[in-house]
N, CA and C atoms of all chains as a GROMACS GRO file, in nm:
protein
  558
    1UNK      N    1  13.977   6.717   1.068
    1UNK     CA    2  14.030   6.615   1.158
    1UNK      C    3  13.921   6.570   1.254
    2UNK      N    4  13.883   6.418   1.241
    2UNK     CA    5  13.811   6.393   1.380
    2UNK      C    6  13.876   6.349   1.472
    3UNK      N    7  13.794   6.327   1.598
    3UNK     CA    8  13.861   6.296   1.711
    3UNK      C    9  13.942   6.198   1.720
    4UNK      N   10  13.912   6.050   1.636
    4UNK     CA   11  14.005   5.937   1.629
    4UNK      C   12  14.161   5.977   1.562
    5UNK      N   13  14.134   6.077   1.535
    5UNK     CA   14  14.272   6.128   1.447
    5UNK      C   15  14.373   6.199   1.547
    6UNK      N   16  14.275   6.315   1.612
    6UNK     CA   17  14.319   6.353   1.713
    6UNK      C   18  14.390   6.301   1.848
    7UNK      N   19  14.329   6.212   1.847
    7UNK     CA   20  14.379   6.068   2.009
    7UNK      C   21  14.484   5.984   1.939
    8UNK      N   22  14.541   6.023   1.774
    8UNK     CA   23  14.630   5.935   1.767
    8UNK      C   24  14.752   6.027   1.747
    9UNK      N   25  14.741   6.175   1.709
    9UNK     CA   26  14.834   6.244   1.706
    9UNK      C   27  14.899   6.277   1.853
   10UNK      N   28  14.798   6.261   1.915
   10UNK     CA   29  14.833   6.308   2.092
   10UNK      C   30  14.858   6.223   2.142
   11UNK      N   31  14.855   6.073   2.158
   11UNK     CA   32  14.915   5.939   2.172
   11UNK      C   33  15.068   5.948   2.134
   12UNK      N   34  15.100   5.993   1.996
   12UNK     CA   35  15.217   5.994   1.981
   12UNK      C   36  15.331   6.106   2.053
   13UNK      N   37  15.271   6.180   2.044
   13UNK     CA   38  15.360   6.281   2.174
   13UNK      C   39  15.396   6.263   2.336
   14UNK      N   40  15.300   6.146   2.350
   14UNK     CA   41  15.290   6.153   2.513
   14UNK      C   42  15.376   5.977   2.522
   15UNK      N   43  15.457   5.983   2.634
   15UNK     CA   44  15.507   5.853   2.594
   15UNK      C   45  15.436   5.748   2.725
   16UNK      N   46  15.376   5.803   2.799
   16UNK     CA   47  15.334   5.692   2.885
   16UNK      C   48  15.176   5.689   2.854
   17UNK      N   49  15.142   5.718   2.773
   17UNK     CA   50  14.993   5.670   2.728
   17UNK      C   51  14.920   5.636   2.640
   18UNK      N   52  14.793   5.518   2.588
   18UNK     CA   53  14.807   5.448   2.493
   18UNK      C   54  14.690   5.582   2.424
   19UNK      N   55  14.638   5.552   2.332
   19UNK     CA   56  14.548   5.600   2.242
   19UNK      C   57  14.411   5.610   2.307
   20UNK      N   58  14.385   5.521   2.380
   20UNK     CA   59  14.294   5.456   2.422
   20UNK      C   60  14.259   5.555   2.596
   21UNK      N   61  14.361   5.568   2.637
   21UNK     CA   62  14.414   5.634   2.757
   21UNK      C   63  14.335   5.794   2.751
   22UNK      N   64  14.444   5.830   2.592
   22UNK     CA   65  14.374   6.006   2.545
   22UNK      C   66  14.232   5.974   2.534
   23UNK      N   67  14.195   5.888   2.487
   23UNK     CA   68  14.027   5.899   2.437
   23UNK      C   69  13.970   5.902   2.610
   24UNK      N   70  14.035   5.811   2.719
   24UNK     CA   71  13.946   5.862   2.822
   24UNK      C   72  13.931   6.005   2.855
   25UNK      N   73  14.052   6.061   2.853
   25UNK     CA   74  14.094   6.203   2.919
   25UNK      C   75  13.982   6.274   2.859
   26UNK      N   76  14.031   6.275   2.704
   26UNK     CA   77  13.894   6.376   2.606
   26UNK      C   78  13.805   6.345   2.619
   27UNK      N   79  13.743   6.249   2.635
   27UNK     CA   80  13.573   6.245   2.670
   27UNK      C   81  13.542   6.288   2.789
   28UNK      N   82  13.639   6.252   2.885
   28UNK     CA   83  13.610   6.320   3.004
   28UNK      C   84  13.637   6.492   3.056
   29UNK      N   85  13.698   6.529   2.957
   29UNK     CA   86  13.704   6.664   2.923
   29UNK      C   87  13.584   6.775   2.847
   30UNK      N   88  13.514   6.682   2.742
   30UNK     CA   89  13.456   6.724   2.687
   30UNK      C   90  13.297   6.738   2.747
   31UNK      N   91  13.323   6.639   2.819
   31UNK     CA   92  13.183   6.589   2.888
   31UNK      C   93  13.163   6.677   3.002
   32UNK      N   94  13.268   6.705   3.058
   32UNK     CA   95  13.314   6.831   3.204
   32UNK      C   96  13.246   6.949   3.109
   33UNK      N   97  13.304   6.983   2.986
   33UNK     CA   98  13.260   7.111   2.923
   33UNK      C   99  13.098   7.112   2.953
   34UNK      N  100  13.042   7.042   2.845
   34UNK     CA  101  12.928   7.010   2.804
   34UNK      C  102  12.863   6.999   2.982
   35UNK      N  103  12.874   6.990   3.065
   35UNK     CA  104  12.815   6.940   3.176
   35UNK      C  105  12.796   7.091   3.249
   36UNK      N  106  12.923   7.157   3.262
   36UNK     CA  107  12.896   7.339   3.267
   36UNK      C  108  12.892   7.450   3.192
   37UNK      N  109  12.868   7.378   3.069
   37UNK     CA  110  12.806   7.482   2.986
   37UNK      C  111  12.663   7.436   2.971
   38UNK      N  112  12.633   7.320   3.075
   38UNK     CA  113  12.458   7.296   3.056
   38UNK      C  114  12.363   7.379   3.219
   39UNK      N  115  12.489   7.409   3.311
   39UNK     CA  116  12.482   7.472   3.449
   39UNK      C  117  12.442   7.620   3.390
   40UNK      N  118  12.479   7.649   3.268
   40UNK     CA  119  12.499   7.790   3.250
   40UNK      C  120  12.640   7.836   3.294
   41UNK      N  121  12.765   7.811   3.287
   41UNK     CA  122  12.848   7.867   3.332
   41UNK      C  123  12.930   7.900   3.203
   42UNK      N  124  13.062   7.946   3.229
   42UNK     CA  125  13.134   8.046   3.098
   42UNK      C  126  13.274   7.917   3.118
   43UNK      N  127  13.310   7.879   2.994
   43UNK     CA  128  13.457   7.856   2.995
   43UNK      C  129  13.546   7.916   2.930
   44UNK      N  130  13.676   7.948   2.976
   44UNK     CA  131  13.735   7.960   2.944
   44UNK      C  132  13.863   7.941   2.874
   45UNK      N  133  13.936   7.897   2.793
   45UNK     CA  134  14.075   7.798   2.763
   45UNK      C  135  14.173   7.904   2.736
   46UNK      N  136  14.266   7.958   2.816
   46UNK     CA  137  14.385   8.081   2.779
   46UNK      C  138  14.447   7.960   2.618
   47UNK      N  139  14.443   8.105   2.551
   47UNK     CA  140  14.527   8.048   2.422
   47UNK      C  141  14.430   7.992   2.299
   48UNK      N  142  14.330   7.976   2.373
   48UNK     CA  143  14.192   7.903   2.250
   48UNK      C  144  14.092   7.980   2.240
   49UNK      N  145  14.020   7.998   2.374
   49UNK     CA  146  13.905   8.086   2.301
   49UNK      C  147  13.802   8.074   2.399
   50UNK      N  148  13.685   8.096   2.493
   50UNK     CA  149  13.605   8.115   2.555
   50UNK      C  150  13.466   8.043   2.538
   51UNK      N  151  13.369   7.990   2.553
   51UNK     CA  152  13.263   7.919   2.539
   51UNK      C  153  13.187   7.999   2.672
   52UNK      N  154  13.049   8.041   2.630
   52UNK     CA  155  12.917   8.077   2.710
   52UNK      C  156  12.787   8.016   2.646
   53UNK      N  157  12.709   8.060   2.719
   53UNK     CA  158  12.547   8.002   2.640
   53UNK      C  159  12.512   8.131   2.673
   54UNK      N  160  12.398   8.158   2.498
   54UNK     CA  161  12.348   8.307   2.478
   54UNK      C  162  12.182   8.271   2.490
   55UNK      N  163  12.140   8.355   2.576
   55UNK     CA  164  11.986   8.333   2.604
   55UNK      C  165  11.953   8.393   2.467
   56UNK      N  166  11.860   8.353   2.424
   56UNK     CA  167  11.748   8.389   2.308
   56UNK      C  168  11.570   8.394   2.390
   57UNK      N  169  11.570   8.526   2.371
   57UNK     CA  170  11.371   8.563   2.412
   57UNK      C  171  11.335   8.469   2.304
   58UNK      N  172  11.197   8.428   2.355
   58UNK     CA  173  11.065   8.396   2.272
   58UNK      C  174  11.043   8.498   2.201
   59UNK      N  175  11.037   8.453   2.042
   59UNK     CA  176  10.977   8.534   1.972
   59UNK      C  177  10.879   8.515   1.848
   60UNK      N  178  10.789   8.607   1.814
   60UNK     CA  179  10.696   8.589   1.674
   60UNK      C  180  10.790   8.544   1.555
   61UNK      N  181  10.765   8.455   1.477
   61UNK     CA  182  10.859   8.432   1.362
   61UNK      C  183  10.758   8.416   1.277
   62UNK      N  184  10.780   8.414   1.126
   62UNK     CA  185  10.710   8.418   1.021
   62UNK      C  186  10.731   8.272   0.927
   63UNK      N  187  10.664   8.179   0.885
   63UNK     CA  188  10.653   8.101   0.804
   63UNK      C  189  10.683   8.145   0.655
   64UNK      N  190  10.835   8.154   0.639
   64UNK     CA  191  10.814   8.269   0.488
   64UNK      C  192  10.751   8.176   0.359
   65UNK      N  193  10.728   8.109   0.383
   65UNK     CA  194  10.685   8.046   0.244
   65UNK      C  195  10.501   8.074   0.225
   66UNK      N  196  10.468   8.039   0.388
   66UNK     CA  197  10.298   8.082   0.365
   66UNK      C  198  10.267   8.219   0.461
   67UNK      N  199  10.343   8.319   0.495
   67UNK     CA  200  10.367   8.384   0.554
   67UNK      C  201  10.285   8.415   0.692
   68UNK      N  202  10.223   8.226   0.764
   68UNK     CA  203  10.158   8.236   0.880
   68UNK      C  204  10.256   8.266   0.966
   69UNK      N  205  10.233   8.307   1.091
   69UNK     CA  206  10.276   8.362   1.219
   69UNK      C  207  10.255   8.265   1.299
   70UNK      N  208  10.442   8.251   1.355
   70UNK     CA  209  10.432   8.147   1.486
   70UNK      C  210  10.490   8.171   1.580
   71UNK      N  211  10.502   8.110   1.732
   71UNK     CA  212  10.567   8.147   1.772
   71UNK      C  213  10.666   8.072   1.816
   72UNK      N  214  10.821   8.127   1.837
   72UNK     CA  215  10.926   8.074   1.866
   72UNK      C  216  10.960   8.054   2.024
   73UNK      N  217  11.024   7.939   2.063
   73UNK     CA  218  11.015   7.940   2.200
   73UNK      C  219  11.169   8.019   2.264
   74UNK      N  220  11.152   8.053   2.390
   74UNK     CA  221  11.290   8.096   2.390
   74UNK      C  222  11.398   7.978   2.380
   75UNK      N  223  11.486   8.019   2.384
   75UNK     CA  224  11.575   7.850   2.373
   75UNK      C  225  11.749   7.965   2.446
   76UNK      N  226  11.844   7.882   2.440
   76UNK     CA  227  11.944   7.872   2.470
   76UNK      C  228  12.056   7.837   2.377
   77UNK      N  229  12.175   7.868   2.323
   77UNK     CA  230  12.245   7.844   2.249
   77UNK      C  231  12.374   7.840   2.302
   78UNK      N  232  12.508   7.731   2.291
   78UNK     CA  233  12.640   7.744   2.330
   78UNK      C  234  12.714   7.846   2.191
   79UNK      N  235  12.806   7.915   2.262
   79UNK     CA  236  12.864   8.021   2.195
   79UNK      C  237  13.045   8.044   2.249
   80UNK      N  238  13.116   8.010   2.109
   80UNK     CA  239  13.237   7.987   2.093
   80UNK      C  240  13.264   8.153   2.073
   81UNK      N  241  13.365   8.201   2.125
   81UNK     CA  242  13.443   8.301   2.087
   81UNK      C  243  13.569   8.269   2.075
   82UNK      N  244  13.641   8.279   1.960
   82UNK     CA  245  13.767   8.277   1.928
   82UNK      C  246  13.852   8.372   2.061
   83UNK      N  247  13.952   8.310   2.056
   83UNK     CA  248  14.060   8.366   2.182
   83UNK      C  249  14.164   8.450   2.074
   84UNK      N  250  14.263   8.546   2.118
   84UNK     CA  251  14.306   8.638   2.029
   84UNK      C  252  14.423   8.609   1.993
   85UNK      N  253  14.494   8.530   2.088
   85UNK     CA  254  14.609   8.430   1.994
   85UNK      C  255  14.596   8.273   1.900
   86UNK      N  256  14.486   8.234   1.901
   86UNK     CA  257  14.408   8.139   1.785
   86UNK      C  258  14.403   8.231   1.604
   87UNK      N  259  14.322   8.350   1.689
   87UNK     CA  260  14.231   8.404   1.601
   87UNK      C  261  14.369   8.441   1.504
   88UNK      N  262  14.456   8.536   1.585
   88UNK     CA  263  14.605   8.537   1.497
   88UNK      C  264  14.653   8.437   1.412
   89UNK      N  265  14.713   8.338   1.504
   89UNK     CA  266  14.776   8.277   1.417
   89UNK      C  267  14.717   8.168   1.292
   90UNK      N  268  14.569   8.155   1.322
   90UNK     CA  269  14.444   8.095   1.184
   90UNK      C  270  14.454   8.199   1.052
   91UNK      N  271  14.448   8.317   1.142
   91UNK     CA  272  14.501   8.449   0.992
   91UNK      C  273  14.573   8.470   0.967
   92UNK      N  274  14.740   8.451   0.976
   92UNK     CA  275  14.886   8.423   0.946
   92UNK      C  276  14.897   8.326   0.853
   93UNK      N  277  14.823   8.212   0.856
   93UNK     CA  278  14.869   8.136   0.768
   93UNK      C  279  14.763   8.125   0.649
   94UNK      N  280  14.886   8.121   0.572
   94UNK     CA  281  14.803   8.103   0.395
   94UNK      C  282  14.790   7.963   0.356
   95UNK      N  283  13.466   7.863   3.448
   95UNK     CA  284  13.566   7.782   3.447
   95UNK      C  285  13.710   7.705   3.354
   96UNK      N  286  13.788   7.726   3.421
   96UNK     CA  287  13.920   7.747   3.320
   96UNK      C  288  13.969   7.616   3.302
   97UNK      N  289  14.086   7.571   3.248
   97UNK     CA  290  14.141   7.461   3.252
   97UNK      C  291  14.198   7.382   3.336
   98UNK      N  292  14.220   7.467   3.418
   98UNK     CA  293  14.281   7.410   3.571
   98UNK      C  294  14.165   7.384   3.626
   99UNK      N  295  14.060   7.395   3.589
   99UNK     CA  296  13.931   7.335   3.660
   99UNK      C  297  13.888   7.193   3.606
  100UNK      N  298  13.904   7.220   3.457
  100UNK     CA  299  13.892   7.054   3.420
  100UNK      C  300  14.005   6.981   3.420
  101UNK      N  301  14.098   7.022   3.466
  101UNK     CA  302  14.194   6.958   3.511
  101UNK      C  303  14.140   6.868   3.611
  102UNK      N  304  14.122   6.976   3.717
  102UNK     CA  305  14.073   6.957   3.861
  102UNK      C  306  13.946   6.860   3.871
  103UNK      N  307  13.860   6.868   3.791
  103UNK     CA  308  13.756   6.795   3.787
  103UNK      C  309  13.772   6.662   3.749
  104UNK      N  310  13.852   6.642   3.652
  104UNK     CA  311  13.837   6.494   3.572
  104UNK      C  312  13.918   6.387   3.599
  105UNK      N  313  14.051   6.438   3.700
  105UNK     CA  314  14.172   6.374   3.684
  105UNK      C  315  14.090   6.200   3.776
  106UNK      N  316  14.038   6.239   3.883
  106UNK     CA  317  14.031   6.163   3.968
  106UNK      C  318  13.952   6.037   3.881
  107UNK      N  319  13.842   6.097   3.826
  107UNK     CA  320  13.733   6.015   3.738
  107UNK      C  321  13.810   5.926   3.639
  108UNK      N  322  13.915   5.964   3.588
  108UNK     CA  323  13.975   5.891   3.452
  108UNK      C  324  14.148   5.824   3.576
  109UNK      N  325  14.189   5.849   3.665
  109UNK     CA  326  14.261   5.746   3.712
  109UNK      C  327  14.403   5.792   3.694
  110UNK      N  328  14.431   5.900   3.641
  110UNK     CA  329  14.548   5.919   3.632
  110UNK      C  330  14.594   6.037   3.716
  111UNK      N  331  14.728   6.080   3.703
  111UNK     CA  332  14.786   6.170   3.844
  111UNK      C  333  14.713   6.321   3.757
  112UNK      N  334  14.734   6.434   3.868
  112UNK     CA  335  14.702   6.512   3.775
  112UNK      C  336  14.798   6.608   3.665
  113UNK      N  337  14.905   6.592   3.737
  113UNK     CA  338  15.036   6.624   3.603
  113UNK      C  339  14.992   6.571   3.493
  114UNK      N  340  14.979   6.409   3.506
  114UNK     CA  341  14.980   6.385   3.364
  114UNK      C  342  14.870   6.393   3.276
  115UNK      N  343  14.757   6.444   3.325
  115UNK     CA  344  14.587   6.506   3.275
  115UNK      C  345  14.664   6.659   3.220
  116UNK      N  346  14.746   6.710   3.326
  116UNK     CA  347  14.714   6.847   3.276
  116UNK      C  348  14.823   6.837   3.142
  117UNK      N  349  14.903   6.756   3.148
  117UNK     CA  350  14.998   6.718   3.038
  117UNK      C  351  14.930   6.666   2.898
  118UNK      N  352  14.808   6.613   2.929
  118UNK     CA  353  14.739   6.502   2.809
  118UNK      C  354  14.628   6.661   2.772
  119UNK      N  355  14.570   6.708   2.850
  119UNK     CA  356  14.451   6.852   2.819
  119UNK      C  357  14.517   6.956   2.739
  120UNK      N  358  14.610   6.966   2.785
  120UNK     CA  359  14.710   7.100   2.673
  120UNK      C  360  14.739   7.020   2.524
  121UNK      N  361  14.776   6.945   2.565
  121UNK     CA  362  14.801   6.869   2.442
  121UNK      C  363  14.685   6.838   2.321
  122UNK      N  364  14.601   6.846   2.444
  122UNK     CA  365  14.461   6.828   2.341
  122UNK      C  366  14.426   6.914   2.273
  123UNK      N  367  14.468   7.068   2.329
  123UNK     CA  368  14.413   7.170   2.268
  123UNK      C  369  14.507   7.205   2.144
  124UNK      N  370  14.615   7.223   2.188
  124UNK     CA  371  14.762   7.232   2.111
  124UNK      C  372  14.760   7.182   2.009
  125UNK      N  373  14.671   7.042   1.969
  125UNK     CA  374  14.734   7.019   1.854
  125UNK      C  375  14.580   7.061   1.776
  126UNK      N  376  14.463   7.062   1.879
  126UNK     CA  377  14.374   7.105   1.780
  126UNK      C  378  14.335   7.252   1.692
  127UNK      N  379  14.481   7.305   1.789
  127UNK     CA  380  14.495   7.429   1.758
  127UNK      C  381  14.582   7.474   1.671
  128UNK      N  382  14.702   7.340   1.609
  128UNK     CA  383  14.799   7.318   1.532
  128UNK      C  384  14.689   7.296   1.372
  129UNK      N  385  14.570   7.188   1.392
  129UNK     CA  386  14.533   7.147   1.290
  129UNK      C  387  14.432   7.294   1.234
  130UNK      N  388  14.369   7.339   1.326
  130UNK     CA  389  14.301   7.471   1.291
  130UNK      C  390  14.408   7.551   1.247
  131UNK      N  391  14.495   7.620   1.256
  131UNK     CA  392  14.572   7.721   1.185
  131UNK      C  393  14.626   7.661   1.066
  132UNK      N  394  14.626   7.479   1.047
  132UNK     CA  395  14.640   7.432   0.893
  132UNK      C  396  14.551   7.488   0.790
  133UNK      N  397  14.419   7.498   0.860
  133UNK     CA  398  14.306   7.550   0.810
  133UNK      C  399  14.192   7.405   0.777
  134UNK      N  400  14.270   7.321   0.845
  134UNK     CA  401  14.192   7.144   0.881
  134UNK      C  402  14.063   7.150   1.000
  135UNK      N  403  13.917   7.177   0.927
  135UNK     CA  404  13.835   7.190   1.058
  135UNK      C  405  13.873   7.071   1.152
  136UNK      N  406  13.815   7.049   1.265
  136UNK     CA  407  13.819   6.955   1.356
  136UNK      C  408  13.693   6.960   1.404
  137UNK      N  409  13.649   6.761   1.437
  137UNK     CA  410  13.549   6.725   1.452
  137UNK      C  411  13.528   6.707   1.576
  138UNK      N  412  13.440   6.734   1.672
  138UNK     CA  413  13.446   6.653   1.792
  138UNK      C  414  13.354   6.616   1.846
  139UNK      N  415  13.323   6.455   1.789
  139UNK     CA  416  13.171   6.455   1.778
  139UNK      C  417  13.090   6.410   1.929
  140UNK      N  418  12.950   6.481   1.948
  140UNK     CA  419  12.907   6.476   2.051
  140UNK      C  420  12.943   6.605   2.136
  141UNK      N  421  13.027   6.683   2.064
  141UNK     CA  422  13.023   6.831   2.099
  141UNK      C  423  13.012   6.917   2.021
  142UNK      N  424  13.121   6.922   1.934
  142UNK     CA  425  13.109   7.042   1.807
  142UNK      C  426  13.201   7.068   1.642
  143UNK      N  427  13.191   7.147   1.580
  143UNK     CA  428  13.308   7.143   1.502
  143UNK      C  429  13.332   7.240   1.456
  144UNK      N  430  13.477   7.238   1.467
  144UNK     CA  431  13.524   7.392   1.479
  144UNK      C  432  13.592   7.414   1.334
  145UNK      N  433  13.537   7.518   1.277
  145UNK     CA  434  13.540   7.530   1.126
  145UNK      C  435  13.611   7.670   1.147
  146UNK      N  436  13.689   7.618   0.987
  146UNK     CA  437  13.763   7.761   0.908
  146UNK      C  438  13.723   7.773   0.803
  147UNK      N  439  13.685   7.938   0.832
  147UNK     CA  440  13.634   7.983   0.664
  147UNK      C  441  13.738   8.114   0.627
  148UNK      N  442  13.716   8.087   0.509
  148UNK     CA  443  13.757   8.233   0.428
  148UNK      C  444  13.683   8.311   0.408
  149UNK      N  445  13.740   8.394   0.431
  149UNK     CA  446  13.673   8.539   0.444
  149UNK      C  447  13.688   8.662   0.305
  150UNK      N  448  13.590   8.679   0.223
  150UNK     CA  449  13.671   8.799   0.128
  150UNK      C  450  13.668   8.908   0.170
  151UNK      N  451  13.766   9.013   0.094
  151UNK     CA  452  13.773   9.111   0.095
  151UNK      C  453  13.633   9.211   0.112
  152UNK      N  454  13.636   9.293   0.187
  152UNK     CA  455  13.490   9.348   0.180
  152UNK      C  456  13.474   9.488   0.215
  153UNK      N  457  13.398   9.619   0.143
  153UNK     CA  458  13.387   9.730   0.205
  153UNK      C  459  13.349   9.729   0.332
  154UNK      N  460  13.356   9.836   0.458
  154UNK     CA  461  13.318   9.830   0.582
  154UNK      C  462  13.319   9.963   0.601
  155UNK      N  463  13.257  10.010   0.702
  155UNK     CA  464  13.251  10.119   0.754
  155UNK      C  465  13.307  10.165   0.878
  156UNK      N  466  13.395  10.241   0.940
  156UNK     CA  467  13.430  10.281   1.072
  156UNK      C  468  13.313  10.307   1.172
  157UNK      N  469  13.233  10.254   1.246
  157UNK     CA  470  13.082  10.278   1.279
  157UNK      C  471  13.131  10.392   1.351
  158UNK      N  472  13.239  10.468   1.454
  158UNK     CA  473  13.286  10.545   1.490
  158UNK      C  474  13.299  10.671   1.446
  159UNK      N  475  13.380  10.663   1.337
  159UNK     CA  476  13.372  10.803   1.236
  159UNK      C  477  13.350  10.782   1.058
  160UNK      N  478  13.275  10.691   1.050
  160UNK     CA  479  13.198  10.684   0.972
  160UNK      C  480  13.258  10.672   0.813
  161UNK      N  481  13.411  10.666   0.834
  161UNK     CA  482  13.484  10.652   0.751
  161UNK      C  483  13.484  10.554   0.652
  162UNK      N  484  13.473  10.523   0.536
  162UNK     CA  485  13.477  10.428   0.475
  162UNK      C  486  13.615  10.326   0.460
  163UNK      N  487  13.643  10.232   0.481
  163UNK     CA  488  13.741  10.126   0.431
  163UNK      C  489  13.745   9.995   0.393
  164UNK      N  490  13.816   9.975   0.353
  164UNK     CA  491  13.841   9.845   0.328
  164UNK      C  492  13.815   9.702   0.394
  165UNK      N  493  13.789   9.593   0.474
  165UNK     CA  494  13.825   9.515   0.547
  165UNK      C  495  13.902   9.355   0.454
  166UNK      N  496  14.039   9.382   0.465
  166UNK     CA  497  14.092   9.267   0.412
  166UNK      C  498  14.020   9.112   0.447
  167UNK      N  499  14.125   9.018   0.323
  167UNK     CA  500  14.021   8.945   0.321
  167UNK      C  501  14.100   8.824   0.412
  168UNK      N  502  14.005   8.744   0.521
  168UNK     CA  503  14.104   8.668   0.626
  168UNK      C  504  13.994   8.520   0.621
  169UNK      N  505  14.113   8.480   0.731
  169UNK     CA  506  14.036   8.329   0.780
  169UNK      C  507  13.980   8.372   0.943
  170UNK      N  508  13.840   8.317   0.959
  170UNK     CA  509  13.813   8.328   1.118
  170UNK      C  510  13.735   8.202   1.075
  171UNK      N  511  13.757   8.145   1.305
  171UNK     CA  512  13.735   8.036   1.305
  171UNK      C  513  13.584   8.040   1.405
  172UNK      N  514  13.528   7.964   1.305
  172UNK     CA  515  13.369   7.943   1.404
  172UNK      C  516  13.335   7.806   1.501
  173UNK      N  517  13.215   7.789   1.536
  173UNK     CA  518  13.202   7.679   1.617
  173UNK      C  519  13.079   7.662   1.579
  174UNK      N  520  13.066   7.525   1.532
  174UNK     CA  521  12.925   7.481   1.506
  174UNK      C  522  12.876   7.357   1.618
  175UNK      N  523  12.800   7.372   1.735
  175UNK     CA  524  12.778   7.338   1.860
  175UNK      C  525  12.694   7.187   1.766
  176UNK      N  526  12.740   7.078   1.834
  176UNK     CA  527  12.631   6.979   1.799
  176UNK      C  528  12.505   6.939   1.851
  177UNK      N  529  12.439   6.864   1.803
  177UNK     CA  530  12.276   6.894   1.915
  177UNK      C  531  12.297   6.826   2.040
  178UNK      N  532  12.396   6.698   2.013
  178UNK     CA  533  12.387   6.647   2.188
  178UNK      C  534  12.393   6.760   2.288
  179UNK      N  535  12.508   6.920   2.212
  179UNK     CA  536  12.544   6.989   2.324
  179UNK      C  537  12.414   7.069   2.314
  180UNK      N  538  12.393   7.126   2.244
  180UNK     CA  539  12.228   7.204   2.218
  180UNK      C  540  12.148   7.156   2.301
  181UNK      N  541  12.086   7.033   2.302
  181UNK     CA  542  12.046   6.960   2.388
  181UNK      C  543  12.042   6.997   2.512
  182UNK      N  544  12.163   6.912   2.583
  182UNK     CA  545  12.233   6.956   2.706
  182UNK      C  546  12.186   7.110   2.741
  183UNK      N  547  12.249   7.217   2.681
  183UNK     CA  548  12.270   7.323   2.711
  183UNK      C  549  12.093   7.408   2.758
  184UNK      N  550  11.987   7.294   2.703
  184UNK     CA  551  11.847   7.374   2.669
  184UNK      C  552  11.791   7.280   2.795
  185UNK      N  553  11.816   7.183   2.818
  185UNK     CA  554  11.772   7.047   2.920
  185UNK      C  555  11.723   7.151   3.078
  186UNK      N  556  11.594   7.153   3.099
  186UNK     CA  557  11.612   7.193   3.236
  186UNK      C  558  11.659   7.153   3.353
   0.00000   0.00000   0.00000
């Protein structure tokens, strides 16, 4: 499902708002995420699942094909953890 | 920061009361959380996409007591971060 799919299923549930309305909310939701998970901060969503950023050290890495030596910079990564009533009910269903 | 924070944060920016943000944000999750347990990834582009895989059956070990078993075979759901957020997240 992409998002245009999404702003039309949630359009239809909500009765005072157009399609157009959800697409502000979610971008402006998503963009809030993305904006403190770029602060370094942790989110949380009860019922969904948690988001942090995982530091990664600089490290030696190997070129496996010509097996020169390089080096990797440290970097930063966003990191989803499943929440434990998601994680359930994704494995309940067949 | 929790949901009542982006609640708190966004309502003013997008114009609406905040009942009806925190009414439109649950909803957002709810159903993306309806289409994930279909086992329907969801896209959300300019952030991420949140994928279901199958999982097989697989030997495992109790790292505890060293026991050997089974680990049935399931669905878990991952997150594949997009680079705008990569980006973002690396940006000094």
């Amino acid at each position: 499902m992409i998002k245009s799919v999404l702003m039309e299923k949630v359009a239809e549930k909500v009765k005072n708002f157009t399609k157009k309305d959800v697409e502000v909310i979610a971008d402006a939701i998503f963009d809030n995420m993305k904006g403190s998970l770029a602060k370094g901060e942790k989110i949380e969503i009860r019922g969904f699942g948690s988001f942090k950023v995982k530091k990664h050290k600089a490290r030696k890495g190997r070129n496996p094909k010509t097996g020169e030596s390089i080096d990797i910079n440290a970097k930063k990564n966003p990191f989803f953890k499943v929440g434990k009533e998601l994680k359930e009910r994704i494995n309940s269903s067949r | 920061m929790t949901k009542s924070d982006i609640v708190e944060n966004i309502f003013e920016k997008v114009g609406f009361s905040k009942k009806d943000v925190a009414e439109v944000v649950e909803l957002i999750f709810d159903t993306i959380k309806d289409s994930l347990e279909k086992g329907d990834n969801v896209k959300i582009s300019g952030f991420g996409n949140f994928v279901v895989r199958q999982k097989r059956a697989r030997r495992g070990r109790n790292p505890q007591t060293g026991k050997e078993l089974t680990i049935t075979a399931r669905k878990v759901l991952t997150f594949k971060s997009s680079h705008i957020l990569k980006d973002a997240v690396n940006a000094k």
